[in-house]
N, C-alpha and C positions, 0 to 999 in steps of 0.2 A: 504493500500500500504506500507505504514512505518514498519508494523508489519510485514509482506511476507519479505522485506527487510534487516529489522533487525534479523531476525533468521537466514537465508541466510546468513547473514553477522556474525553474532556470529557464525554458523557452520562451516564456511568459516575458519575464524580464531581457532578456535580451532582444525579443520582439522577432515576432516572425520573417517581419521583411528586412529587417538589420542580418536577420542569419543568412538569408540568401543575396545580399549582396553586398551588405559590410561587415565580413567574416571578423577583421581583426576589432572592430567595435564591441563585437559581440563575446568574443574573449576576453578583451576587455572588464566586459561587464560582469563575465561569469568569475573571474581574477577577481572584482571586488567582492562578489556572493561571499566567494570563500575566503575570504579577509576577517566576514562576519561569525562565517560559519565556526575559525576557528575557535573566537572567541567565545561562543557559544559550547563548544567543548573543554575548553580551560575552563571553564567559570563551571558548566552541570554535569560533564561526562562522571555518571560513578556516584552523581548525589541526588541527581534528578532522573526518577524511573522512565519518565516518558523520554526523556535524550536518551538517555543510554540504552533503552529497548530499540527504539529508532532506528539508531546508529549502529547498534548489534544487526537488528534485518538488514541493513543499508551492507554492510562491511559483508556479510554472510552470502546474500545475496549476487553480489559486483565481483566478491572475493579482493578486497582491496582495503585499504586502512588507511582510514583518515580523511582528511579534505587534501591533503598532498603526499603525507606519507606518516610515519609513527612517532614525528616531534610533535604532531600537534597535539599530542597525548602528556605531552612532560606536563609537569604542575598542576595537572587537571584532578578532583577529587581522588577520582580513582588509582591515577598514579601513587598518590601519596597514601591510599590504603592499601594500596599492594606493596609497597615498599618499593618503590621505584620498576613496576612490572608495567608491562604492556597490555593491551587486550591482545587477548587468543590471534584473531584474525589477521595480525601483522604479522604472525609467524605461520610459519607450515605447522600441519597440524603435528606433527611427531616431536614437535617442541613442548617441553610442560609449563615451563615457565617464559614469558615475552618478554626479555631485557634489552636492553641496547644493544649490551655485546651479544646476545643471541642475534639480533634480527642483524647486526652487521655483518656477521658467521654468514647466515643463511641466506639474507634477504637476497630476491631476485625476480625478475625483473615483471613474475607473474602477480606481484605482492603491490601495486599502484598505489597511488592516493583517489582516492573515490573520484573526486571534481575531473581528474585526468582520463577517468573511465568513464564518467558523464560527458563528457567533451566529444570524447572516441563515441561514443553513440549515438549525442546530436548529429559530426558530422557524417555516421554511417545512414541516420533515417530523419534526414532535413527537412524531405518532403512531406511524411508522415507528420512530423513534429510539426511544423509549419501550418500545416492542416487542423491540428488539434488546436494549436495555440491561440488561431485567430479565431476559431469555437469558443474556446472557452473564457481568454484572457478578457472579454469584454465581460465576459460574469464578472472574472476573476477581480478584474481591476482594483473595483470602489473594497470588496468585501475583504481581500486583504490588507488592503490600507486599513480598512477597519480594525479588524481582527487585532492588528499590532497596536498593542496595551499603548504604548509610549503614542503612537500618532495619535490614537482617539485619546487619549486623558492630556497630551500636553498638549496636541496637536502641533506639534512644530513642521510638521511633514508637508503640512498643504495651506495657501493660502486661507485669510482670515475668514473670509465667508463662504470657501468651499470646506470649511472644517469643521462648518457649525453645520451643515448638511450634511457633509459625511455621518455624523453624532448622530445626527437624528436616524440618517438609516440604518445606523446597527440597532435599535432597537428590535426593528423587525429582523433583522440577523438572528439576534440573539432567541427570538419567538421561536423561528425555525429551526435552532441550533441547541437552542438549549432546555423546548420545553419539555420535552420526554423526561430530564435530568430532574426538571423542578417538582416533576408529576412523583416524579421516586421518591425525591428527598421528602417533599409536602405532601403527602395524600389529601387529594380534594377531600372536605368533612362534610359533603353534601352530594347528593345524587349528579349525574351530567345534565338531568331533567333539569333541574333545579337551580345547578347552576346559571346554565344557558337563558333561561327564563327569567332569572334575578340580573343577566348583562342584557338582557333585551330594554326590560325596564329600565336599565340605566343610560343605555342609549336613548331610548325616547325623552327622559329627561334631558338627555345632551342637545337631543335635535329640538328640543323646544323650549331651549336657550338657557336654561336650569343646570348650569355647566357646575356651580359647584355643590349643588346637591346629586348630577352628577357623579361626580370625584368622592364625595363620602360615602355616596351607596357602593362602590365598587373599593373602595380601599381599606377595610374591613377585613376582605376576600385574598388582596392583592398575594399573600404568601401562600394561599392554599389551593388556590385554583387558577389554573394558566389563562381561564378564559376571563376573568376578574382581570388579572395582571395584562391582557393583549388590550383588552378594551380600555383600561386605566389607560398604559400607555401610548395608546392611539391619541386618546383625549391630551395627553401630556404630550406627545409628539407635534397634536397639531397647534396647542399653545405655542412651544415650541416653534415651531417653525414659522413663526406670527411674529411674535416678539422679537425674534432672532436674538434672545441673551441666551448667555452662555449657561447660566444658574438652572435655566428654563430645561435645557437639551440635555446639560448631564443629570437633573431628575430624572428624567423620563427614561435615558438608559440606565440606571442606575434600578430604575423599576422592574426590569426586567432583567437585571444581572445582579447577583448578591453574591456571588463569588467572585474570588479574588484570580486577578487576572494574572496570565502568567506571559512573563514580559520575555520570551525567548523567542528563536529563530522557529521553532519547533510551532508556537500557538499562530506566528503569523503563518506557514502554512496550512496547516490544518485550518486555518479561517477561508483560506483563499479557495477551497473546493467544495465551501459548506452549500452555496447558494445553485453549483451543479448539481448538487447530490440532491436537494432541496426540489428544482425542476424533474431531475428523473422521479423522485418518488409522486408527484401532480401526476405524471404521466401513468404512470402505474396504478393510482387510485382513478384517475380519469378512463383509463383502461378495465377497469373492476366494476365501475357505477354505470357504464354501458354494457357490460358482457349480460348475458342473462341468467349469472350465477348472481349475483346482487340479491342482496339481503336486505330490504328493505324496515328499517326499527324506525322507532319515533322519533329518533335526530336524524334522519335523513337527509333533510332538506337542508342542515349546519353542515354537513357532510360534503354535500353536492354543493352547496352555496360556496366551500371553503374551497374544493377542488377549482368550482368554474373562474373563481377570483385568481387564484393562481395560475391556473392554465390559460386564461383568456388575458391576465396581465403579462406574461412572459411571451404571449404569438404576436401581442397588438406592439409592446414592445422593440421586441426585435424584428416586426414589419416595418418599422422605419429607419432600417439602415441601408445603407447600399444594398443593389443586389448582388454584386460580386459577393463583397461578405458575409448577406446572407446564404449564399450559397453553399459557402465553407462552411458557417454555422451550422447549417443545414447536416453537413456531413459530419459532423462532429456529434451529432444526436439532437441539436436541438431544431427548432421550427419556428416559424415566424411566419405563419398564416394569417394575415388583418382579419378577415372575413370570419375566420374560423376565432380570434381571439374575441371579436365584438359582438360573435352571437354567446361565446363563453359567457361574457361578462353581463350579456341583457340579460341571459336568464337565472344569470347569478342574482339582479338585480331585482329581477321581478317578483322571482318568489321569497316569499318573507323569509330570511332569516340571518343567523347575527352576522354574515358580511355582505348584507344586501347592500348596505349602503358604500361600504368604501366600493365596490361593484360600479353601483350608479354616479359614485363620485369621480372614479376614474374615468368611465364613458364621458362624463359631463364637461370632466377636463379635459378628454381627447375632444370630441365636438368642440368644445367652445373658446378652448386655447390654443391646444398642441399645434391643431388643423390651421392656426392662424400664423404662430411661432416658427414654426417648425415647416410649416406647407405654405398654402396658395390663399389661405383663407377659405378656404371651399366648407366652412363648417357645415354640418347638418344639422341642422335648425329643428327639423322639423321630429328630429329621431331625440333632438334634447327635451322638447316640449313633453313629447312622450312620455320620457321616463321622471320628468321633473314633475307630472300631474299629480301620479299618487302621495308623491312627497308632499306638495303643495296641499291635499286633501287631509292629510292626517298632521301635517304642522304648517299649520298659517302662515306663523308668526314666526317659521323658523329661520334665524340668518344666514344660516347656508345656503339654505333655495333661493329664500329671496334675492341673493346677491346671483345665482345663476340663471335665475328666470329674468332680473335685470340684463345679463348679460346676452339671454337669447334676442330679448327685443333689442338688445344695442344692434349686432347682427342682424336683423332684420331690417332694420332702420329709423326703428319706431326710438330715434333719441329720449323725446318726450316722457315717455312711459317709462323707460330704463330710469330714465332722471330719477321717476316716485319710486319706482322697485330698492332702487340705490339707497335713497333718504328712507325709506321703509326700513329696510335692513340695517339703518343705523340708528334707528327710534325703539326696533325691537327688541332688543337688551342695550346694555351700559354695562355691563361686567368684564366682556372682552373688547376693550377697545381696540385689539388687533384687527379686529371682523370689521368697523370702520375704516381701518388704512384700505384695504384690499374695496369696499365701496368707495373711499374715496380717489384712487386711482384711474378707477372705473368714470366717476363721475368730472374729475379731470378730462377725460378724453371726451367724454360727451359734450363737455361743454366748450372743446375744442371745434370737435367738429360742427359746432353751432356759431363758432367765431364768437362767442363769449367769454374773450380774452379775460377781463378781471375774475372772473367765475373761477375760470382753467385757473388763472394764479392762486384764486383763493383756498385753492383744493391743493394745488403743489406746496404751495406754505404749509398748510396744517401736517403734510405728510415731513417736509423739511425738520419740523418741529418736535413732529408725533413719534416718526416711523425709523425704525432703523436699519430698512432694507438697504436702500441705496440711496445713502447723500446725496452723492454726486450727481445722481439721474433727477432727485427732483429741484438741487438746485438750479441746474441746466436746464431745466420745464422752468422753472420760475423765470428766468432773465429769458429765456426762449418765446413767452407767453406777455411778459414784458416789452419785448423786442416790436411786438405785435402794435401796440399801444403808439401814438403819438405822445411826446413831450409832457403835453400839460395833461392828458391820462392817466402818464406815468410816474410823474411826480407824487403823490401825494402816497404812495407805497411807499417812498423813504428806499429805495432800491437804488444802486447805481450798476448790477450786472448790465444792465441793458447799454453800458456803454464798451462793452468787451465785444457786442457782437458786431461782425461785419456784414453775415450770412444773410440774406433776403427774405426767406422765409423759414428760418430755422425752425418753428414747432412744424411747421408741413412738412419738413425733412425730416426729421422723426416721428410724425404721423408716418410716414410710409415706409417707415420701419420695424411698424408695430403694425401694419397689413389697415392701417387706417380706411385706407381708400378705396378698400374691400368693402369696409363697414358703410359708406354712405353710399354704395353704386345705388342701392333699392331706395334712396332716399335723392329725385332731383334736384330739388332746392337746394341741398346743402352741397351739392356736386356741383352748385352754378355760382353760387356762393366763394367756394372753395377756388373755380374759374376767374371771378372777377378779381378775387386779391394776387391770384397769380399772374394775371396780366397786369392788373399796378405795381405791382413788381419789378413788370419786366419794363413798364415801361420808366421808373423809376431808375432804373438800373442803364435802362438805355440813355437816359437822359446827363448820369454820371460821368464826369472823367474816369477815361479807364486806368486798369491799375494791373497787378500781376495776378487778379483775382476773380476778375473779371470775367473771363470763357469759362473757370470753373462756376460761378455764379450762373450765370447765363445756360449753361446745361442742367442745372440743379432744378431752374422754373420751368426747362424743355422737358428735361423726364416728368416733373411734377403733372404740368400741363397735359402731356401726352396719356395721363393716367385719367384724368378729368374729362377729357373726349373721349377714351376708351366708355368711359362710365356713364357720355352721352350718347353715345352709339354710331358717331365720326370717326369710323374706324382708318379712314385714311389719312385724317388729319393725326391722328393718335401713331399711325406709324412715319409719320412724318417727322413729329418729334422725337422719336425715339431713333431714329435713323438720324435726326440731326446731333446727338447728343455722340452716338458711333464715329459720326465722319469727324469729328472733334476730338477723337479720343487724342494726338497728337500733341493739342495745343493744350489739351489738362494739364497743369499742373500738381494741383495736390489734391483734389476730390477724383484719382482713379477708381475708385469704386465704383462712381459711375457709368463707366463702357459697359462694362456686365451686369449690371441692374437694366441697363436699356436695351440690350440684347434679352437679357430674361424675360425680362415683359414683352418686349416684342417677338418671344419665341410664343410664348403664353396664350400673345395677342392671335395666333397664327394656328395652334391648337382647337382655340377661339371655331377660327373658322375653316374651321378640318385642313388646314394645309400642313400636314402630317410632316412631308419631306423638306419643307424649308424652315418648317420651326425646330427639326433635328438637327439642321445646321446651324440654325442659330444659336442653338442651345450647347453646342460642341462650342463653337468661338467664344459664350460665356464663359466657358468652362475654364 
């Protein structure tokens, strides 16, 4: 098992395509592993069972000793209880005792350092490893960095706000990895009926905004029952992940791990293959609840709820990666069918039980974000409405929905209404004012897209103030939003960002960053709107002395423009602009981003109208 792991893990790190064609990087890298590795056997060989079991299969196995050879054995526990002896495996077995002067007697040349024997078989089965690695190492990634005690508790490993997300997702690591453990140590004191029944109820307090009577009903439980402790944590997770404090993130793992973490080479991998092993066993319960050997008992539907969450969040997943690497993935065991993961998750979602809702909250976030983020904007609207109904029928009043049923009508284009849904969702509790930042963000843009610049500022302030997602994003909305305003508008906010900017339309350049221009096509007025300040703009701009900023200026209001005829249905005008902004790409100077934004949309544009073979061309020259 150590061995399968450890290659895994050394290919992992040294990256698939580093091994096929920067061979000496790759050595490199695998030369630092064992730099760490050593020190991991000075410091547990001989005192720590799990090292030294490990390293016993690993050596017995390979037939080989050590990470180089049998120095890296001196000083290590075991040394010093054998009185200066070796392990076994650095000598031929007709040796009784492994000393120095033995293995210098004997040693030869079948006797390696293990990392050299590892090496020798990377380069024997590159293509195999290669194959695996690009499988798995995307699980792999986030869960080992987790796993290692030192980067989740000090996190010095990863930037400041990719460390407080990492935090939060070992939690659910730990659910997968460690609840069988906690089931042993704690025996539930109450039936599975009973329990599951008692976290239903404590969700429905959550969803209907009763967040810490919530937390009490379920923290009573938290030691005795994993399904207390998943749901506690969830609720603590999504605080968590609101707040973005640190105090927040490690409760919440902390709630799910009550043992003491073991800070060696050994737990970071054994972490890195927890979340593979975690997908094959989905697939194997997923495999069981459709055979017609199924046994249907009265958790059933926790069963099936919990399989389709799993299985339909790892296809929907890894449906959005390339397809080259889904293809490897593919062949590495795993799957990434969209279709196949989003009827998972509907019907995980549909029928009641305790993960319906993160089910319908993942769907809700693919529909109404991902699809904007990440894609074209193409949300489905109409598949959100769906699943948000029954939620909306059994909690009114609840802030989660409300903020997504805001958000379908933003989509749709119905500003207006989003408006109330928004302010709704921030009148219906006062406990988590995290659930306000996340409407007020929302209702920034709303009243961007309505050209209700002081509104848009009044909502980026309060987030400047409130929020401590990203500073710098809302203070750059505020002077962006400012930018908007004339002089004596602007003044009375006491602001002076707005004299940093040079940019013409800077908040509509980040509107269409954020798939803005998606959101108003179904809404004309605001697309004409959007029109006239772009041509004051341009005419404003034209009217300027020029300066070295100038063409990139002037391309910024062609793509902008180009998007606003699209959304008029001037489709020639719209590829007009975006072919002017192309034959410019020479004269840009520092807004290159550019050329390929207007290649994209004018590939997009071209999709649009089935011209299948010249929007693949265009979409390569984006590339």
């Amino acid at each position: 098992f150590f061995i399968i792991i450890l290659v895994l893990f050394l290919a992992e790190v040294a990256g698939a395509v580093v091994i096929l064609v920067f061979k000496p990087v790759a050595d490199d890298m695998i030369s630092k592993l064992g730099v760490e590795a050593v020190k991991s056997i000075k410091k547990d060989f001989g005192s720590n069972s799990d090292v030294t079991g490990l390293w016993n299969a690993t050596m017995e196995t390979l037939r080989c000793c050590g990470v180089n050879n049998y120095t890296d054995f001196t000083d290590s526990p075991f040394y010093r209880e054998q009185n200066g002896s070796y392990p076994p495996q650095c000598c031929p077995p007709v040796v009784r005792r492994c000393t120095a002067a033995t293995v210098n007697n004997t040693f030869n040349t079948t006797i390696s350092g293990c990392f050299p024997e590892i090496s020798r078989l990377i380069g024997a089965n590159t293509v195999g490893i290669v194959a695996v690695a690009l499988g798995i190492a995307g699980f792999q990634k986030f869960p080992s960095v987790l796993r290692s005690s030192s980067a989740f508790s000090t996190c010095e490993e990863v930037p400041q706000c990719s460390k407080k997300f990492l935090c939060v997702l070992n939690v659910y690591l730990d659910v997968m990895s460690d609840g069988k453990d906690a089931l042993k140590d704690n025996p539930s004191q109450g039936s599975l009926k009973e329990n599951l029944e008692d976290c239903m109820e404590a969700l429905d307090l959550f969803l209907n905004n009763h967040f810490r009577e919530s937390l009490e009903r379920l923290r009573p439980r938290v030691q005795d029952s994993m399904y207390h402790a998943l749901i506690y944590a969830t609720v603590l997770e999504m605080r968590a992940m609101m707040t973005f404090d640190h105090d927040d993130i490690a409760n919440a793992g902390a709630t799910m791990k009550r043992a003491q973490e073991d800070e060696n080479m050994v737990s970071f991998i054994k972490g890195g293959i927890k979340v593979r092993n975690s997908y094959l066993i989905y697939k194997e319960l997923d495999s069981y609840i459709q055979s017609q050997d199924t046994v249907v008992g009265p958790s059933h539907l926790h069963l099936k709820g919990g399989v389709a969450f799993g299985i339909g969040a790892f296809n929907l997943t890894l449906s959005l990666f390339p397809a080259r690497i889904l293809k490897v993935l593919e062949f590495a065991g795993f799957s990434g069918d969209k279709d196949y993961g989003l009827s998972q998750l509907l019907g995980g979602a549909t029928v009641g039980n305790l993960r319906s809702m993160l089910c319908a909250l993942l769907l809700l976030c693919y529909h109404t974000f991902l699809t904007f983020i990440l894609g074209t904007g193409e949300g489905e609207v109409t598949e959100a409405e769906k699943l948000l109904a029954p939620f909306r029928l059994r909690y009114p009043k609840g802030a989660i929905f409300l903020f997504f049923a805001g958000r379908t009508e933003e989509m749709k284009g119905n500003i207006d209404k989003a408006v109330c849904l928004f302010e709704e969702g921030c009148k219906a509790q006062q406990e988590w004012k995290q659930f306000h930042h996340m409407c007020y963000w929302e209702l920034l843009w709303c009243f961007t897209y309505k050209h209700m610049w002081k509104m848009a500022y009044f909502y980026a302030d309060l987030l400047t103030k409130e929020s401590r997602w990203s500073q710098a994003m809302y203070v750059y909305m505020k002077a962006a939003c400012l930018s908007m305003l004339n002089k004596e508008e602007s003044r009375p906010f006491g602001e002076d960002e707005v004299e940093l900017f040079r940019l013409p339309v800077p908040v509509l350049e980040m509107m269409y960053m954020w798939n803005g221009f998606t959101m108003i096509r179904r809404c004309p007025e605001l697309t004409d709107a959007m029109m006239q300040t772009l041509q004051e703009a341009e005419l404003t701009l034209e009217a300027a002395p020029g300066n070295e900023y100038s063409v990139d200026d002037h391309c910024v209001i062609q793509l902008l423009k180009g998007l606003c005829l699209q959304n008029q249905g001037r489709i020639p005008a719209a590829e007009n602009c975006f072919n002017t902004v192309y034959r410019s790409e020479k004269k840009i100077r520092y807004d290159h981003y550019l050329v390929p934004n207007a290649l994209l949309e004018l590939g997009l544009l071209c999709i649009s109208q089935n011209r299948r073979e010249e929007a693949i061309k265009l979409l390569h020259k984006a590339k």
